[in-house]
N, C-alpha and C positions, 0 to 999 in steps of 0.2 A: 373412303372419301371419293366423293365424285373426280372427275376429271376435267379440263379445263373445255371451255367450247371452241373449236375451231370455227375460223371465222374465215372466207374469201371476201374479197371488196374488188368487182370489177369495175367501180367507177372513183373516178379522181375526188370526187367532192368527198364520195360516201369515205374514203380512205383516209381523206385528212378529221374527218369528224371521227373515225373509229378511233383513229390515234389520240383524237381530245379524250375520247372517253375512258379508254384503257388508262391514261396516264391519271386522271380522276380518279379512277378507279384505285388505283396504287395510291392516289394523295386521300381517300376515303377511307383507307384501309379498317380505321374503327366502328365505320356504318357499316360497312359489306357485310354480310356474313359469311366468315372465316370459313366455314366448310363447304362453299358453293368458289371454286379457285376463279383469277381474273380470266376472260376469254382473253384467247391470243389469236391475231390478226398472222394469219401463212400464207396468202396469196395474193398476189395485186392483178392489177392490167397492166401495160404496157407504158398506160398514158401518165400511172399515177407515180405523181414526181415528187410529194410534199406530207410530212416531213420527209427528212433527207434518210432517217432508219426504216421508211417504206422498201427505201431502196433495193434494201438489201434480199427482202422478199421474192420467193420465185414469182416468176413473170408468166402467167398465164394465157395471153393473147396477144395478138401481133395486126397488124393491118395484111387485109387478105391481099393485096394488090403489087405482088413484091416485083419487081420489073424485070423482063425478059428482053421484050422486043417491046417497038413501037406500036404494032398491032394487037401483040398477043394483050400486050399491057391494057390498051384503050379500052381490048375487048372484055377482059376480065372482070373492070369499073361498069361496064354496058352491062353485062348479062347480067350483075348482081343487083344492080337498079331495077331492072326488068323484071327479073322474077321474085324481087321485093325481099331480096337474100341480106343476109348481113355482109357488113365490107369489113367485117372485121372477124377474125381466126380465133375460136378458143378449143385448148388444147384439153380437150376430153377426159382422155388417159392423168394428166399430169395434175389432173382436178380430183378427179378419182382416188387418185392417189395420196391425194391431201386429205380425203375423206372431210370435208370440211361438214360443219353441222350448219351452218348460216352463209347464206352468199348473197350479196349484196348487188344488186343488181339498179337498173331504170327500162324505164319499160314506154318513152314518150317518143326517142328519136333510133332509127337507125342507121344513123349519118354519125349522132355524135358518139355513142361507144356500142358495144356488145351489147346489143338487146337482150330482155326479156325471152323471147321466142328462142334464141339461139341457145342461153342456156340454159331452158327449159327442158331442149331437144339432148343436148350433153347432160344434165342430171337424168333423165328419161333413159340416155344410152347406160349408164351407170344402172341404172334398176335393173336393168334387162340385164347386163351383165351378171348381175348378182344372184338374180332368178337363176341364171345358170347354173351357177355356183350350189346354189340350194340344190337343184336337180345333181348335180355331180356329187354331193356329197351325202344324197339318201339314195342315191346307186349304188352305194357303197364301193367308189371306184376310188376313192380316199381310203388307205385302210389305218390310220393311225390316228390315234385318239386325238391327239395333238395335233394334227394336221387338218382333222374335222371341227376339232375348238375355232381354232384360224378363221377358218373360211367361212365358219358359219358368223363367228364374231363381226367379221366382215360383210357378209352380204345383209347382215340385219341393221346395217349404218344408214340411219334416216339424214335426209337434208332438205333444209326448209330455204327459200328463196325469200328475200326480201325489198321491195322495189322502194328506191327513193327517189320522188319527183317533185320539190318542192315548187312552187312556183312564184308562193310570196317571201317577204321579207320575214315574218314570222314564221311561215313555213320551215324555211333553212334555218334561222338558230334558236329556234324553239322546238316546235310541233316535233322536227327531227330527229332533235334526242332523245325527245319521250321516247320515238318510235323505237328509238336503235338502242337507249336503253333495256326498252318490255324487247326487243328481238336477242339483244345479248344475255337477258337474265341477269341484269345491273339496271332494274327498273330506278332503283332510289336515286343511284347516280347520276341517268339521264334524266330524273326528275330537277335534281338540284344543277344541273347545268342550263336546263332547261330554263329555270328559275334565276339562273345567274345572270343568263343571256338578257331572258327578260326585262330585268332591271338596270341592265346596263342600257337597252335601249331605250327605255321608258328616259334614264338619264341625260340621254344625247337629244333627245326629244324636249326635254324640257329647257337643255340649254341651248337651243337653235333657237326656242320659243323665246327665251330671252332676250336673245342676239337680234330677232324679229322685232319682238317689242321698241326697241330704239333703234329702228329702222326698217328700210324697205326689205320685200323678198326678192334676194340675185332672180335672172331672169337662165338660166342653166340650159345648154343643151351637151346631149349627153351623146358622146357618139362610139358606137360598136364596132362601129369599119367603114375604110376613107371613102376607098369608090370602088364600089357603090356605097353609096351613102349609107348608112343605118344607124336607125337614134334607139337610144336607150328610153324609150316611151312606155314601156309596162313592166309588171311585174316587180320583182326590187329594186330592178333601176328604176323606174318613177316613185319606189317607197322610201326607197335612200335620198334622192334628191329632196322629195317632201319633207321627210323625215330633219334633213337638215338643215331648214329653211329657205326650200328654193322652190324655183317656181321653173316646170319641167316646160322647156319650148319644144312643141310638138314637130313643128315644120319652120322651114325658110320662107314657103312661100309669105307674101302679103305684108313681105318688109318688117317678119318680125324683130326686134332687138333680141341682142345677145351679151348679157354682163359675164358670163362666165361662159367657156368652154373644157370639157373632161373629156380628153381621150384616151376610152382604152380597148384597145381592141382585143378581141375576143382570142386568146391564145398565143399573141406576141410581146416580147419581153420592152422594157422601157428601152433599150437601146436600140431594137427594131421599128418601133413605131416610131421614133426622134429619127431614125436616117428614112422611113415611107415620107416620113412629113421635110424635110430639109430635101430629098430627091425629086418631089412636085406628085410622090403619086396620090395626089386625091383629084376628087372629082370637080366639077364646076359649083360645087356649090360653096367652096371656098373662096372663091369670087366674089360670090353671090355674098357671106355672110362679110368680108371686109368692105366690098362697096356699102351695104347696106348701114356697115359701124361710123361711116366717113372717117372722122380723125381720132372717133374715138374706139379703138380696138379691143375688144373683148381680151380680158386676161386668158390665157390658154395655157391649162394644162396637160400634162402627158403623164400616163399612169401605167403600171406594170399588167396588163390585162392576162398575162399567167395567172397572178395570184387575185389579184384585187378587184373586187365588182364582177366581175363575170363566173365565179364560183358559189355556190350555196354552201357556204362554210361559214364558221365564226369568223373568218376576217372581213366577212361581209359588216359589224360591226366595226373593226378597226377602220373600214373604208368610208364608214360614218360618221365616224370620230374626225377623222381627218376633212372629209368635207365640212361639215361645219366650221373648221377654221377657216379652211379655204376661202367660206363664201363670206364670212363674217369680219375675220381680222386676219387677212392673208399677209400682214408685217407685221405678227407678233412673234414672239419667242417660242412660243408652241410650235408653229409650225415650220422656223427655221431651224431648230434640234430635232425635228423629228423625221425616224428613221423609214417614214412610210415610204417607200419607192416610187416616189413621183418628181416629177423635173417642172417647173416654170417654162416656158416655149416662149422665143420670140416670135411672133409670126411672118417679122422681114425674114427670117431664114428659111420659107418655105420658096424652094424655085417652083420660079411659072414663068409660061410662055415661053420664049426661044430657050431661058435658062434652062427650063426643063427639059425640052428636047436635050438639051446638050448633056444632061446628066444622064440620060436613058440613052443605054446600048443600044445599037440596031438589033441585036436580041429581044431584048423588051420591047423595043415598039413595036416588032413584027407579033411579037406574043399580045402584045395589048390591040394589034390589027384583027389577031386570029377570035381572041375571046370577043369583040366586038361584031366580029360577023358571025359567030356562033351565036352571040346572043339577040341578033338580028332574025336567026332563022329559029327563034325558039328551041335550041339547042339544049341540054342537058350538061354535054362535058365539050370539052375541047381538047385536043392536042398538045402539049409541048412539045417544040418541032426538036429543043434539045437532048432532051430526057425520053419523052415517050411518054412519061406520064398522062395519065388523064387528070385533067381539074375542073372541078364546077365552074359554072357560069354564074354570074350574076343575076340571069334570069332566072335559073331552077331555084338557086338561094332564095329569090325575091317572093318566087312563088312556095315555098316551104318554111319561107322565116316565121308565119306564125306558126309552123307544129316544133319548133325547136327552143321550149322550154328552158331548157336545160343548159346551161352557159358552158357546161364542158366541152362546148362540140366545136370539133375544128373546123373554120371555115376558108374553105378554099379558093379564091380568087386570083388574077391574074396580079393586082398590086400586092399580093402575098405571092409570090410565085417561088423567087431566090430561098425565103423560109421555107417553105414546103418542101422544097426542092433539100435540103438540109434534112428536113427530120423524115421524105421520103428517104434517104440515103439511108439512114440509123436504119430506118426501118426494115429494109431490105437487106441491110448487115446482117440483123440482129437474126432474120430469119436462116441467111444462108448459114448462120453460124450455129442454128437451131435452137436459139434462147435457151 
């Protein structure tokens, strides 16, 4: 009997899709064939959080940038920009030793996790090791039969690399699992999940289409992160909104109306983006979109952007499901029982103008002084004058938002600072403590 396939997943999306599939797997048990065993998922990244039995998985990469000093820190984020390096650590050895046979990779951003290239260069160092191996053991500097089995057993461990970069809405819960199905060797399974997805969306499609039919399409805008502003205008976020019968507002300018507002930003939980928005930190175009409502104020959502809309996963349907009520019968029963993680938002509770000041430390304002005049001088990163930390600018973001596909990637800004500053911390733990 064969043996099971081992499986790494250094990306959060691919990780939560491998776990749909295994458990499939186990719920398929009379399709599979019983002599090919279920692959088991042995290694994650750092970032990957969901499900919660991920967890328990050894932890393979770390953020390169773990903080020393002021300078050394800034410098570290500098040089690895510069020479086009990854900003994120994978542990070679600790991979190797997984022997894994499939590693699940992306290969669009190197901002948002472990590139392609990086462990390309770590499977690559694994060959070379193993070539060693070969050579040490027709030296015959091994003299026990059993010692030669080993290592030969060992150096002849193939491993194939897998990249997932979906970009549309079909893409993530379709086309996907075909992929990761034929890569696992549980083609049938990720054919009929495939197949599941499918029709469940075709389903939510038809009832938007309904909810359409006796009446207008909400007029939606969708936003990614406060300030700087960024709309959800491509990719599944403009196919989820269409998808749900909405009608995606590309921009403010030109006085456009706004019936609905969806905020989720990209990597912060519901309770973090309900205190950026009650604190004042967004941009002026918050202004802009309440003068422009007069007395009539767009309904405004808040939504969990960990999990919801910004991952290419299957809850990218659950978050479909949900907006269709949203935009169609936002006081019915569906959507008061249900357990999606999103909050109603008053929009009196956002501070502005002096309030806001007053809610922001002289900490923050000199931080939101600093990242303003870095992004003045076409700047890259900027300073934390508390931490040391380096963090993106709004500018470099601005100018690489269209190569970051990928919604796993964290985005760094000055009105995410206090966050960063949090999971810089773990991150730097995790390292001194050696994962």
């Amino acid at each position: 009997m064969s043996t099971a396939l081992r499986v790494v997943s250094l990306l959060p999306s691919a990780t939560e899709n491998v776990c749909a599939l295994l458990s499939a797997c186990r719920g398929h048990a009379s399709t599979v064939d019983s002599s090919i065993p279920i692959p088991e998922l042995v290694g994650r990244s750092h970032e990957c959080d969901f499900p919660r039995d991920a967890l328990d998985l050894p932890v393979l990469t770390a953020a390169r940038t773990a903080f020393t000093s002021s300078v050394d820190t800034h410098n570290q984020v500098r040089e690895a920009l510069a020479s086009a390096a990854s900003l994120y650590h994978l542990d070679a050895d600790k991979l190797a030793a997984l022997q894994p046979d499939v590693i699940l990779t992306q290969s669009t951003c190197k901002v948002c996790s472990i590139d392609l290239a990086s462990v390309q260069e770590a499977v690559d160092e694994s060959v070379h090791k193993r070539t060693l191996v070969d050579q040490l053991v027709q030296s015959n500097c091994v003299s026990s039969e059993s010692g030669k089995q080993e290592l030969t057993s060992t150096s002849k461990h193939l491993t194939t690399i897998v990249t997932c970069n979906p970009t549309t809405l079909v893409d993530a819960v379709v086309t996907q699992f075909r992929q990761l199905g034929d890569a696992l060797g549980v083609p049938q399974v990720g054919e009929s999940m495939a197949q599941e997805h499918f029709n469940k969306l075709q389903q939510l499609e038809h009832q938007a289409e309904a909810f359409v039919a006796k009446g207008d399409k909400p007029k939606v805008l969708m936003v990614e992160w406060l300030d700087p502003l960024f709309l959800g205008t491509k990719g599944w976020m403009r196919e989820i909104v269409e998808a749900a019968g909405g009608q995606v507002v590309d921009t403010l300018e030109g006085g456009q109306h706004v019936d609905v507002v969806v905020i989720a930003l990209c990597g912060l939980t519901l309770d973090k983006t309900e205190q950026e928005l009650q604190e004042g930190r967004v941009g002026d175009w918050w202004k802009t979109l309440l003068d422009q409502s007069g007395d009539a104020n767009p309904t405004v959502y808040i939504v969990d952007g960990t999990s919801m809309f910004t991952r290419p996963t299957g809850r990218l349907l659950d978050a479909l499901e949900w907006l269709v009520h949203a935009l169609h019968e936002p006081e019915s029963s569906w959507l008061k029982s249900s357990t999606f993680p999103y909050k109603r938002f008053d929009t009196s509770l956002v501070a502005t103008g002096s309030n806001a000041k007053e809610k922001k430390s002289a900490e923050m304002l000199e931080i939101e002084e600093l990242h303003r005049a870095a992004c003045a001088n076409k700047q890259a990163m900027y300073t934390d004058p508390a931490t040391g930390y380096s963090v993106m600018t709004a500018y470099i973001l601005k100018e690489r938002q269209e190569e970051h596909t990928d919604r796993d990637c964290l985005l760094a800004t000055a009105s995410s600072l206090p966050w960063l500053r949090e999971r810089f911390t773990r991150w730097s733990n995790a390292l001194a403590g050696g994962f």
